[in-house]
C-alpha positions as a Markdown table, in Angstrom:
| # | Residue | x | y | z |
|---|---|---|---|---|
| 1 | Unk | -15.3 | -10.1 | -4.7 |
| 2 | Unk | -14.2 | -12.8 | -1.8 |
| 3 | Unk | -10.6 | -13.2 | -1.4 |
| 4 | Unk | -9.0 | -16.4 | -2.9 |
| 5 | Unk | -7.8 | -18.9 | -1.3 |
| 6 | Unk | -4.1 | -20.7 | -2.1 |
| 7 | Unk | -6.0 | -23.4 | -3.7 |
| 8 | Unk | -7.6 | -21.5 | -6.0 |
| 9 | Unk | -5.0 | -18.9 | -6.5 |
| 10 | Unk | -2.8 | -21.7 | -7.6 |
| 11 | Unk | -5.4 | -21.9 | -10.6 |
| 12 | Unk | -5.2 | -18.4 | -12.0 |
| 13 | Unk | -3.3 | -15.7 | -13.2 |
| 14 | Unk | -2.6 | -12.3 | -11.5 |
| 15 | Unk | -1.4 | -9.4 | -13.7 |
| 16 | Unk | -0.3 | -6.4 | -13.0 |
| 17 | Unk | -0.1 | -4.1 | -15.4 |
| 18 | Unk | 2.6 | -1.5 | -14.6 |
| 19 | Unk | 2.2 | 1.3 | -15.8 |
| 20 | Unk | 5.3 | 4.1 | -15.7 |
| 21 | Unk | 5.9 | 6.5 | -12.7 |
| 22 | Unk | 2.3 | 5.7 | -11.1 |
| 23 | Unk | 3.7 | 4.5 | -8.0 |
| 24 | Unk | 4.0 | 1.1 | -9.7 |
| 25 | Unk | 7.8 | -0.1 | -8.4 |
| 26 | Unk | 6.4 | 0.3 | -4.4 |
| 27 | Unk | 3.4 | -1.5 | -5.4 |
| 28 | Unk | 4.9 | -4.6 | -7.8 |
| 29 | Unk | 7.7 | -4.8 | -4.6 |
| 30 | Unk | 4.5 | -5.5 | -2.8 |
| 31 | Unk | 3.1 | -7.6 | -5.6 |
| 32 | Unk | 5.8 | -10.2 | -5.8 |
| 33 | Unk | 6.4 | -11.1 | -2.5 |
| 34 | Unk | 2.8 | -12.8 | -2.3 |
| 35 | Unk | 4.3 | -15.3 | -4.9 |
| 36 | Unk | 7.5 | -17.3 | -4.8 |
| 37 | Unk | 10.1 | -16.8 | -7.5 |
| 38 | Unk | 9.0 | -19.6 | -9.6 |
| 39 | Unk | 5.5 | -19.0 | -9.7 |
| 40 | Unk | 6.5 | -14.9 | -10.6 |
| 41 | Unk | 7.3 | -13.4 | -14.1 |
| 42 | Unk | 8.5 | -10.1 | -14.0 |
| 43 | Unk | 9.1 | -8.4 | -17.2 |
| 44 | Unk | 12.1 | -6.3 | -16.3 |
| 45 | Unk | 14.0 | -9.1 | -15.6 |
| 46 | Unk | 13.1 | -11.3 | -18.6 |
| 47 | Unk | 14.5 | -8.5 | -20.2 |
| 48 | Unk | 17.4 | -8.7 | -19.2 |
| 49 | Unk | 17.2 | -12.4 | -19.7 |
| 50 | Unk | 16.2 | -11.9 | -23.5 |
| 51 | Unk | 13.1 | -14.3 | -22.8 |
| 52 | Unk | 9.8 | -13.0 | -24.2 |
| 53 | Unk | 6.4 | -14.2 | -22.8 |
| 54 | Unk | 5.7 | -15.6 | -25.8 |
| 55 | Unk | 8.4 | -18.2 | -26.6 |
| 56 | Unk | 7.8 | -19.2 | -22.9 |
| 57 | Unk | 7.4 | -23.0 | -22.6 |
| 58 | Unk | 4.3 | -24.6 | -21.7 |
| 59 | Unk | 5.9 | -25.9 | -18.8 |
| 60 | Unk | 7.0 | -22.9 | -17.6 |
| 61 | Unk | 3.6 | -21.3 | -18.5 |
| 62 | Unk | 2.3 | -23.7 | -16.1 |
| 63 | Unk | 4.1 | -22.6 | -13.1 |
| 64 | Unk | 3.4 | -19.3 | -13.4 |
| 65 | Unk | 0.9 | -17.5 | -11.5 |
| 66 | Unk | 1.6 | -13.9 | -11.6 |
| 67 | Unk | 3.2 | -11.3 | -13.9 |
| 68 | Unk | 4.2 | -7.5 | -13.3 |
| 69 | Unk | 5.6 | -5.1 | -15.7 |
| 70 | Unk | 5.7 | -2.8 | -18.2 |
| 71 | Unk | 3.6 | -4.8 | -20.8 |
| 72 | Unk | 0.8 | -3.9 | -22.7 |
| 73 | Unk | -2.6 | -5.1 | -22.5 |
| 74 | Unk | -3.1 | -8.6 | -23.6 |
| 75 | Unk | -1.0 | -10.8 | -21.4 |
| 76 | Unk | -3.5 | -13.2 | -20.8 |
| 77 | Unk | -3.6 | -14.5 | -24.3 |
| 78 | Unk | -0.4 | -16.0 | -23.9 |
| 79 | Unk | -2.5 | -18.6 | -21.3 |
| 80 | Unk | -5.4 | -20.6 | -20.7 |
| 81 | Unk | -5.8 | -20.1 | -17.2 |
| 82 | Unk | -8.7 | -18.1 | -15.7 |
| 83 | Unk | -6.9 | -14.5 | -15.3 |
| 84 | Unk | -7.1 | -11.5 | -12.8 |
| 85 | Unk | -5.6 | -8.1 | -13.6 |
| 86 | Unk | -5.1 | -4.7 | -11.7 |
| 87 | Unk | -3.5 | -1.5 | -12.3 |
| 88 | Unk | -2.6 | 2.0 | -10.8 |
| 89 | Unk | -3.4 | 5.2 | -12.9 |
| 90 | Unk | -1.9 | 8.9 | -11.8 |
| 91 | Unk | -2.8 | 12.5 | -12.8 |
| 92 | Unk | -1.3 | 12.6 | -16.1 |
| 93 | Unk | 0.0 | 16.4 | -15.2 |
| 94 | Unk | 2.1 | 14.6 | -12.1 |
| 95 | Unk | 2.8 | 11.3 | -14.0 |
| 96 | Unk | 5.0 | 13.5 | -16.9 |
| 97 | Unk | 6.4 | 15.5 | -14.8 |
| 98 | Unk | 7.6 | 12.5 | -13.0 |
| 99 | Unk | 8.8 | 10.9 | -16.2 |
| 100 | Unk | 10.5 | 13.8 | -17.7 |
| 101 | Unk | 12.8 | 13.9 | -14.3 |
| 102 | Unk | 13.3 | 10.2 | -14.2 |
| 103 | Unk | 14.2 | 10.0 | -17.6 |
| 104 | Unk | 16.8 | 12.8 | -18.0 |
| 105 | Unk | 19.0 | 10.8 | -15.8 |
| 106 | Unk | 18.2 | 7.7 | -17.6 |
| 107 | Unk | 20.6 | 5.8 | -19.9 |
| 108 | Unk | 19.5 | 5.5 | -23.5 |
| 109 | Unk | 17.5 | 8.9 | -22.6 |
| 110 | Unk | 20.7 | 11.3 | -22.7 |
| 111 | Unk | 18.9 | 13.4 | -25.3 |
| 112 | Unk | 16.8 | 14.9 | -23.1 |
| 113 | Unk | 19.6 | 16.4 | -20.8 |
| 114 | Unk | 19.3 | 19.5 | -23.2 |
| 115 | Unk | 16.0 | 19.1 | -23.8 |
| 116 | Unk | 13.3 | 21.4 | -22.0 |
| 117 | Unk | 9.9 | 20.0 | -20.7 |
| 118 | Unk | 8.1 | 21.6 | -23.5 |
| 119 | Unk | 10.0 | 20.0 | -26.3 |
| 120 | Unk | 10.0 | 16.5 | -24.3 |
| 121 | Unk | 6.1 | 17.0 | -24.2 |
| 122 | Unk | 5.2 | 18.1 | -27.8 |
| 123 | Unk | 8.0 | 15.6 | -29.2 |
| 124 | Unk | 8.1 | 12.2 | -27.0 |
| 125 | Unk | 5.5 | 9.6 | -27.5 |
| 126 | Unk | 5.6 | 8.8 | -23.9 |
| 127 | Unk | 4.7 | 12.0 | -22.7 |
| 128 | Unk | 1.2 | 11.7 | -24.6 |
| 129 | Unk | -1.2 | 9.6 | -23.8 |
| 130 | Unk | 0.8 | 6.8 | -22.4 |
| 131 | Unk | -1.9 | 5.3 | -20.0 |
| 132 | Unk | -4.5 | 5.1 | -22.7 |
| 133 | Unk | -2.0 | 3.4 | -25.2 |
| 134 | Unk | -0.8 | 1.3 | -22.7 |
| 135 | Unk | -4.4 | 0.0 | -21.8 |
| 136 | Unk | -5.3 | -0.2 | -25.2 |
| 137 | Unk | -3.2 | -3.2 | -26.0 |
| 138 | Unk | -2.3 | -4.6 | -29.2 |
| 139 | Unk | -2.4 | -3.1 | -32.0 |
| 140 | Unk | -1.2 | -0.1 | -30.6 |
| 141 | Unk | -4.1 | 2.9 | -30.7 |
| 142 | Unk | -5.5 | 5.8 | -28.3 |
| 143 | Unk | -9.0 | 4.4 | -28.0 |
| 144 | Unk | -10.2 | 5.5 | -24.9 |
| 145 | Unk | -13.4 | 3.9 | -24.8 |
| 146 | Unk | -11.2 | 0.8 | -25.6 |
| 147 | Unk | -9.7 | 1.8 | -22.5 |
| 148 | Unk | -12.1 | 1.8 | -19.8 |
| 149 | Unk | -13.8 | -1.2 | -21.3 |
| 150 | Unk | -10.7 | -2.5 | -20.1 |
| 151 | Unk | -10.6 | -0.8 | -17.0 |
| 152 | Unk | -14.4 | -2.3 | -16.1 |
| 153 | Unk | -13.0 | -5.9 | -16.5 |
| 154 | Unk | -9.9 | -5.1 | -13.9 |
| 155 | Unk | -10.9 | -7.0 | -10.2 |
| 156 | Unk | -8.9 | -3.6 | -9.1 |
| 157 | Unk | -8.4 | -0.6 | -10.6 |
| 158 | Unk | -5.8 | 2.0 | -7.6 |
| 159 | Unk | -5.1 | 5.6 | -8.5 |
| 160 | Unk | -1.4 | 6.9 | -6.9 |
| 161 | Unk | -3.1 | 10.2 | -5.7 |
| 162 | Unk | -4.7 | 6.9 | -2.8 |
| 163 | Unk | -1.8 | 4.7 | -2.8 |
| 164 | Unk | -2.9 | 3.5 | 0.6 |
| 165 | Unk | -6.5 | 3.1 | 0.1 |
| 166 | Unk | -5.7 | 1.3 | -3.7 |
| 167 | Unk | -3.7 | -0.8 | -1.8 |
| 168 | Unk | -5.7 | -1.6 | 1.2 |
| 169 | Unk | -8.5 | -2.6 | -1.7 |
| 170 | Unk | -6.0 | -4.9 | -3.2 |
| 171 | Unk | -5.3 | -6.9 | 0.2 |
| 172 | Unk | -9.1 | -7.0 | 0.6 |
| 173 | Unk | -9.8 | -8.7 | -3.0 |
| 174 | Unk | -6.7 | -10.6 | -3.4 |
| 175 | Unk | -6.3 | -11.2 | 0.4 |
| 176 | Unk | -2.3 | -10.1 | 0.2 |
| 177 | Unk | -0.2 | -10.3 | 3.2 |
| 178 | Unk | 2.6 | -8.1 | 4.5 |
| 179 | Unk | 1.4 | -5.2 | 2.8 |
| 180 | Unk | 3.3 | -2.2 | 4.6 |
| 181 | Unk | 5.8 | -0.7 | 2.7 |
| 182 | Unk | 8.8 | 2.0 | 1.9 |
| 183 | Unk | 8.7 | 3.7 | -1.1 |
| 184 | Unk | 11.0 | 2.3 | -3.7 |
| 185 | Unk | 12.3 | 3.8 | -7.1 |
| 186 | Unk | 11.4 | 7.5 | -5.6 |
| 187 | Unk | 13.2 | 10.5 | -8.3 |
| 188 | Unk | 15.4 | 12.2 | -6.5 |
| 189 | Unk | 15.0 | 15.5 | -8.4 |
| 190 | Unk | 11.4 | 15.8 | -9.5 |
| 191 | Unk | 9.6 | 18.7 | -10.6 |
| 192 | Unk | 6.5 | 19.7 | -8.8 |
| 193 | Unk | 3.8 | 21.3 | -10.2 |
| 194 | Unk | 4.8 | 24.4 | -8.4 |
| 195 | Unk | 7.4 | 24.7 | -10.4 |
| 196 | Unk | 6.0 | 24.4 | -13.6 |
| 197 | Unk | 4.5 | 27.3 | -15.2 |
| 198 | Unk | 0.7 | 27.2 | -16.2 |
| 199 | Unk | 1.4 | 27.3 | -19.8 |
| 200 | Unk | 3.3 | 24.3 | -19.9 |
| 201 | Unk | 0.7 | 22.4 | -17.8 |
| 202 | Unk | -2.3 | 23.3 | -20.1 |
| 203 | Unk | 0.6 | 22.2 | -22.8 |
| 204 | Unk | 0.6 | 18.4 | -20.9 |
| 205 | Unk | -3.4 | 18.9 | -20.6 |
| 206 | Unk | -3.8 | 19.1 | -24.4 |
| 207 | Unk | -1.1 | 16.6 | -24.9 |
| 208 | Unk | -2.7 | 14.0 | -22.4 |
| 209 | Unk | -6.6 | 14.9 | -23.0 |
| 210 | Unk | -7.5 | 10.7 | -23.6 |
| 211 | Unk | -5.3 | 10.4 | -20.3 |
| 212 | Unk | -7.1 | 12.9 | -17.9 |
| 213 | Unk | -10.3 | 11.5 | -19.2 |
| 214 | Unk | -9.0 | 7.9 | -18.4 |
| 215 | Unk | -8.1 | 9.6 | -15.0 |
| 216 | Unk | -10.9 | 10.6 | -13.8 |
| 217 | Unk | -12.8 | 7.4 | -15.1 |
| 218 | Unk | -10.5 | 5.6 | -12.8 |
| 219 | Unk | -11.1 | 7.9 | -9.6 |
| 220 | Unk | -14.7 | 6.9 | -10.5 |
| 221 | Unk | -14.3 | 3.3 | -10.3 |
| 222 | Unk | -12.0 | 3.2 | -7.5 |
| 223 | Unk | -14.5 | 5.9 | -5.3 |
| 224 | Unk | -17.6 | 3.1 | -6.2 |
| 225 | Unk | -15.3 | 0.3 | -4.8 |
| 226 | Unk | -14.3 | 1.9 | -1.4 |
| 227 | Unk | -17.8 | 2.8 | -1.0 |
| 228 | Unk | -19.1 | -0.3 | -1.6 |
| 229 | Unk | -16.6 | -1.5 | 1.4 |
| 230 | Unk | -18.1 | -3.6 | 4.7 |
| 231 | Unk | -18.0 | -1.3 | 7.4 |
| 232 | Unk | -15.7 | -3.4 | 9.0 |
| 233 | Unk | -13.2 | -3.4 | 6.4 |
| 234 | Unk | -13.6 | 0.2 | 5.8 |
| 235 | Unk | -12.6 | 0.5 | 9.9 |
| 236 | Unk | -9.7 | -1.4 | 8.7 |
| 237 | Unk | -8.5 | 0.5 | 5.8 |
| 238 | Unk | -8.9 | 3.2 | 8.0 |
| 239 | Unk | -6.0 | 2.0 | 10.5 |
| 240 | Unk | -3.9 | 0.4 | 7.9 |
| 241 | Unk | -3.6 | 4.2 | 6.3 |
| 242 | Unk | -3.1 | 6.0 | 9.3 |
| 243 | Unk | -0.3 | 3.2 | 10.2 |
| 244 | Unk | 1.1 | 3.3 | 6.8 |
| 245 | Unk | 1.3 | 7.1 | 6.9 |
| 246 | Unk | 2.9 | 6.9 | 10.9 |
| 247 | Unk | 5.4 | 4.8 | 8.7 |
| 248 | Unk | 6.3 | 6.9 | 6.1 |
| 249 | Unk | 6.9 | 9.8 | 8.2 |
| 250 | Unk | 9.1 | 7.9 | 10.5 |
| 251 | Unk | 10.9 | 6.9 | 7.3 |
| 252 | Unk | 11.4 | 10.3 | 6.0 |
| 253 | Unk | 12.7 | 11.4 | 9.1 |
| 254 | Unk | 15.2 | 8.6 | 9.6 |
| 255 | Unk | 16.9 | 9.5 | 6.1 |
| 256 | Unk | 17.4 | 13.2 | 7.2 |
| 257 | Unk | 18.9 | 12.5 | 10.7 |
C-alpha cells in the first residue's frame, strides 16, 4: 500500500486496536504523536472523561482522525469516513503471563493478590481467549474465523515477538515519523516462561486454543508482508532494527548504572 499523504490522511480514520500486554502502550505512545491532540481520541482518557465514542458530537467526530485503545472491534461504525485499522497480537502463553503480573498490582484487581496463576487462568475471562473476543467485536463471541476475517481487512497486522519489524511496516504503510522509541508501561515483576511449570502452560494452551490459532494466523500475515517488502525498504528495516536494538540496550544499561 503507498503511504498517505497529509491531505489524504486528513480524510480518514486510523484505529488502533489495542489490545492488552502486546506491547501496545510503546506502540500507541508511538501512535499518537503522528496526530495532534485534537485530531486524537484515546480511549483511556475518555474514560476518565466519562465521554463514550458514541455520544461523541458530529463536530467532534469530524476532527478526529485517529483512535487508540482498548476498544473492541467496530469503531468505525461510529463514522463515515473511509477507515484504516492495525493491531499487535502476542503468544498468548507470554501475553497471560504478562497480564496475570500486571494485574496483581492493579487496583480493582486486589483479588488476585491470593490468587495463583492457575485459578486466575481457569477463572478470569481475560485470561481466555481475549485476542479473539476482542477482534470479534460486538456482540461479544469467540469466533475465530470471525477473527481473521478481521485480521485480512487490517492495512497492518504486528506481532510483539517483531516489535521492530511490526513497526518498521507501520512507518512504511502509514509513512509515520519519529518512530524510535523506549519502552513504556514495562511490569516490573513478570513471570517468564521459565518460571512457570509445563503443566500450567499446557493449562493456558487449552485455555487460549482460539488465541494460539489467531497467533499464528497473524505471524502468517505479518511474514507475507515483510516478504513482499522493496529491497530497498527491506535494507531499511534492516538498519532501523539494529538501531532500535543499539537503543534499547543503551537504555537498559543507563537504568542499572
Amino acid at each position: 500500500m503507498k503511504k498517505r499523504g497529509v491531505k489524504m490522511r486528513e480524510q480518514e480514520l486510523h484505529i488502533f486496536l489495542h489490545i492488552p500486554k502486546t506491547g501496545g502502550s510503546t506502540l500507541n505512545s508511538i501512535f499518537t504523536r503522528q496526530f495532534s491532540a485534537q485530531e486524537l481520541y484515546d480511549h483511556e482518557l475518555f474514560q476518565n472523561k466519562i465521554i463514550p465514542l458514541a455520544d461523541l458530537t458530529s463536530e467532534d467526530k469530524n476532527q478526529i482522525h485517529a483512535i487508540a485503545g482498548h476498544l473492541l472491534y467496530g469503531a468505525h461504525e461510529q463514522f463515515t469516513k473511509p477507515y484504516h485499522y492495525f493491531t499487535m497480537l502476542r503468544h498468548p502463553v507470554d501475553r497471560v503471563l504478562s497480564l496475570y503480573s500486571y494485574l496483581k498490582n492493579y487496583p480493582g484487581y486486589e483479588r488476585l493478590q491470593n490468587m495463583s496463576l492457575e485459578e486466575y487462568v481457569r477463572t478470569e475471562p481475560e485470561a481466555q481467549n481475549g485476542q479473539t473476543l476482542l477482534l470479534c467485536g460486538t456482540p461479544i463471541q469467540y469466533d475465530v474465523s470471525l477473527a481473521k476475517q478481521r485480521l485480512e481487512t487490517f492495512d497492518v497486522v504486528g506481532i510483539t515477538e517483531r516489535f521492530d519489524e511490526s513497526l518498521y511496516l507501520l512507518k512504511s504503510v502509514f509513512g509515520w515519523t519519529e518512530i524510535h522509541y523506549e519502552k513504556v508501561n514495562i511490569t516490573k515483576t513478570k513471570l517468564k516462561r521459565a518460571d512457570v511449570p509445563l503443566e500450567t502452560i499446557k493449562l493456558i494452551e487449552e485455555y487460549n486454543k482460539l488465541d494460539l490459532e489467531l497467533y499464528q494466523f497473524a505471524k502468517e500475515l505479518l511474514q507475507k508482508r515483510l516478504t513482499n517488502l522493496p529491497n530497498r525498504e527491506k535494507k531499511a528495516m534492516k538498519s532501523f532494527v539494529q538501531k532500535q536494538k543499539s537503543m534499547n540496550k543503551q537504555s537498559k544499561n543507563a537504568k542499572l548504572n
